[in-house]
C-alpha positions, 0 to 999 in steps of 0.5 A: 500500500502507498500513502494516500496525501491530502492537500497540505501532507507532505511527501514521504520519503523517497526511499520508501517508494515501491520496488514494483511498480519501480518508484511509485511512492504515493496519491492523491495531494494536487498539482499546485505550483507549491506541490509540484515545485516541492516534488521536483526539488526531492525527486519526485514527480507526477505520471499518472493517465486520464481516469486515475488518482495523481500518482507520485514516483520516484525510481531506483535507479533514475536516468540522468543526462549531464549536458556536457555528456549529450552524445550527438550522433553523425547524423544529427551533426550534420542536421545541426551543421546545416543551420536550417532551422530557428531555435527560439525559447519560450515562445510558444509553451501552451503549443509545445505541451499540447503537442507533446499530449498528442497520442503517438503511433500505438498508443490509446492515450496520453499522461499529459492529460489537461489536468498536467497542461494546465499545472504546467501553463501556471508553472510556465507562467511563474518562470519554472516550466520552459520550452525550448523550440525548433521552427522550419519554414516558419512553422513549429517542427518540435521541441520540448519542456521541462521544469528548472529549479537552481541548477537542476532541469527536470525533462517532462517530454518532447515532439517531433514533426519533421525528423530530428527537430526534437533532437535539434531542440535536446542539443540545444538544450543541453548547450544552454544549460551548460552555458548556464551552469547547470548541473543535470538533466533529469530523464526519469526513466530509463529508454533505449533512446535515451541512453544512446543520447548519453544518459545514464542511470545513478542511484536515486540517493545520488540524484536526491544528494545532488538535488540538495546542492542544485536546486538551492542556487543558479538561476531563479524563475523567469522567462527565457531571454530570446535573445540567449538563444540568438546570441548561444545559437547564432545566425547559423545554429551551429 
């Protein structure tokens, strides 16, 4: 059994969260700015779908990408070298999120239901949850969001409409969060495709020990400058 949270309990420990299903530590609570901010900052985070009780997890191991660490692929260098696109940062957020909630190929439904959009707009709007954004042609081809605190960017999910532009967007990202002195991406789960982009997976008691450090200093809430990424992209992107 998991604990079931009412509005103002607090989280229990992450290490009491279950074996199986791997991480599943607690329902019920809200997803408030306060509670969601607090989840992030312990390691805890909100998965559930349509039709379900708010689920907390937190896993053991967890993914991790350190931005220094992406691993780009010579395919993806070659798109990257090309410089065909436009980046841009927290200019369409509502849109990037609605996306990423679409259904992909085999799959009934979506946990970013608009329960989660919603939270993560008033997130976005409060200078926590972030968007970065690749635009073809002038038109949005993918991109992704994710939540900062500190030093510590937590990745929620990522689209694509024309191949590679949520791989454009990740590179991007990683570039901007090591310029900005970030410490770690966190990916939560583990993936094939992740861990070819250069995750990894640490204990979750080192991801909760850096978490301490991380999230009390670095960068505070607020929109991303467009101008960061014309001056950290360039005209070319490259």
């Amino acid at each position: 059994m998991i604990p079931w949270l009412q509005r103002n309990d607090p989280f229990p420990p992450v290490g009491k969260a279950l074996l199986r299903p791997n991480g599943l530590l607690c329902a019920g609570a809200d997803l408030s700015p306060e509670r969601l901010l607090d989840a992030y900052r312990h390691g805890i985070f909100p998965w559930f779908s349509a039709g379900e009780p708010i689920l907390w997890w937190s896993p053991d191991p967890r993914m991790v990408l350190f931005p220094e660490e992406l691993r780009i692929s010579r395919s993806l260098a070659k798109t990257l070298r090309r410089g065909h696109y436009e980046m841009r940062l927290d200019t369409a957020f509502q849109t990037v999120i609605h996306a990423c909630s679409q259904p992909r190929p085999g799959q009934d439904g979506t946990w970013i239901t608009p329960q989660m959009q919603q939270a993560y707009c008033r997130l976005h709007e409060l200078g926590y949850a972030h968007c970065v954004e690749t635009w073809i042609d002038g038109k949005l081809a993918g991109g992704l969001y994710g939540v900062a605190i500190g030093r510590a960017f937590y990745g929620e999910s990522m689209f694509s409409r024309v191949t590679d532009a949520s791989k454009i967007a990740l590179a991007h990202l990683a570039r901007y969060l090591e310029c900005q002195g970030f410490a770690v991406i966190d990916c939560q789960m583990k993936t094939a495709h992740l861990t070819s982009l250069g995750a990894k997976e640490i204990r979750r008691c080192e991801l909760a020990h850096g978490l301490d450090t991380w999230t009390a200093v670095g960068l505070g809430p607020g929109r991303w400058p467009q101008d960061d990424a014309k001056m950290l992209f360039g005209a070319d992107n490259t």
